[in-house]
N, C-alpha and C positions, 0 to 999 in steps of 0.2 A: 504494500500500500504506500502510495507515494502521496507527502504532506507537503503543504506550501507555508514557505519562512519569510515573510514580509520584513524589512529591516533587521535583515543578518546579513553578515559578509563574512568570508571563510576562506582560511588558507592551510594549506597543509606543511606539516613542520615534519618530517622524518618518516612521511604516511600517515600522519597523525591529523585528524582534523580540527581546528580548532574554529569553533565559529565565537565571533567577536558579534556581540548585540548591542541592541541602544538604539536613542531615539535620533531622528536626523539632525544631522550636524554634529553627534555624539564624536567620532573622532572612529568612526569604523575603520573607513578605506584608510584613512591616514595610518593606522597601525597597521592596517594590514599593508601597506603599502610600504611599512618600515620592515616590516617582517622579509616579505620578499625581497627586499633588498640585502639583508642576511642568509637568503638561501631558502623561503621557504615559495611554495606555490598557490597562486591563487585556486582554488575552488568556486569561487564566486562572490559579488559583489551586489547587497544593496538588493538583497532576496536569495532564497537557496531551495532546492530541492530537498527533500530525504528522502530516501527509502528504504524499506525494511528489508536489507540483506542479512539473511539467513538468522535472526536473534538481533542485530545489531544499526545501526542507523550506520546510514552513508548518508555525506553530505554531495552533492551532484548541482553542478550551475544551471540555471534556466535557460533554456535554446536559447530567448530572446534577447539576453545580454553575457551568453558564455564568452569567457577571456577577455571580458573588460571590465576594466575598472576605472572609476571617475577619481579621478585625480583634480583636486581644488585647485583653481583657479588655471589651470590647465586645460583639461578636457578628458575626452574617453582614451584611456591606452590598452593597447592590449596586451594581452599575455595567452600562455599556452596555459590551461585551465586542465587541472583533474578530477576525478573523484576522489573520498578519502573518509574510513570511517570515524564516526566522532570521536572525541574523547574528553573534549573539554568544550564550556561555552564561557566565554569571556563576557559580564553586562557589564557594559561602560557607567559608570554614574560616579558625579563626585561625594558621591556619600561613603562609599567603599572602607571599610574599615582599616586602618591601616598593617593591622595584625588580624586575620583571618583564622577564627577559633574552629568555624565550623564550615562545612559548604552547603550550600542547599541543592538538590538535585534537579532536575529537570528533566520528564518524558519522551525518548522522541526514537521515533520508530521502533514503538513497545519495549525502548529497554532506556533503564535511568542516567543519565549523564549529570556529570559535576557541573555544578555553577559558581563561577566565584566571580566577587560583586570585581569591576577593576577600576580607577579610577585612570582617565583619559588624558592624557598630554599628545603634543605636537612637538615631536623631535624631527620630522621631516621635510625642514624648510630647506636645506642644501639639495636633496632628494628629490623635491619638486621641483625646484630653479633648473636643476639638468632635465628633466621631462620637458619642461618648459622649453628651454633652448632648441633640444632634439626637436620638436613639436611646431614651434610659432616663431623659431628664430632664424633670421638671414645665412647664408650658406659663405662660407672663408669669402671673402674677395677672388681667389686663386684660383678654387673649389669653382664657383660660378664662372670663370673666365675659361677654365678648361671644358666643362659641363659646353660652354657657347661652342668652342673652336670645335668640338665634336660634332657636333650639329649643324655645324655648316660643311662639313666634310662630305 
């Protein structure tokens, strides 16, 4: 049975899946965006599939926006997207305790997952600025002049 996750976004750390929740603007894509720049992979962005693999929830991207992720103040980037089964959910909130006694669980494709509250920062500012460049920035001077002489060849 396959469930629809409305504001989750999720990456996978070692096959592992972690989905990051919270409310919009919470600072979802930006971790997840930090993650994968340490090595982890996106699963999806800004809504998630699940489904009930064999006992276990798999986290699975939606057709309609698999391998992208929105990146602030930049736009849509893509990436090469997997599946990956849960193991943890990250809720963003600054209420987050800062020493976690207990976890609370959460249901998802008939079997219980960890929840721990997390509190949300923006360390992704360097990390943006290069998307950005790659994305909506001018090409070398050189880059362009050689790109022309080709073209007229």
């Amino acid at each position: 049975m396959k469930t629809k996750l409305p504001n989750v976004t999720a990456v996978a750390i070692d096959g592992r899946g972690l989905l990051i929740a919270g409310e919009p603007g919470a600072g979802k894509s930006s971790l997840a965006l930090a993650l994968i720049d340490r090595g982890a992979t996106l699963i999806g962005d800004d809504g998630l599939i699940i489904d009930d693999e064999q006992g276990f929830p798999l986290a699975c991207p939606p057709k309609t926006t698999r391998g992208l992720l929105e990146v602030r103040n930049v736009g849509l980037i893509e990436f090469d997207p997997c599946d990956a089964p849960v193991s943890l959910v990250l809720q963003l909130t600054t209420l987050a305790p800062r020493y976690p006694m207990e976890l609370a669980t959460t249901t998802l494709g008939g079997a219980p997952v960890p929840v721990l509250l997390f509190r949300p920062g923006d360390a992704t500012q360097a990390l943006r600025a290069e998307f950005a460049l790659v994305k909506h920035g001018l090409p070398l001077p050189n880059a362009a002049k050689a790109v022309a002489a080709v073209e007229q060849q």
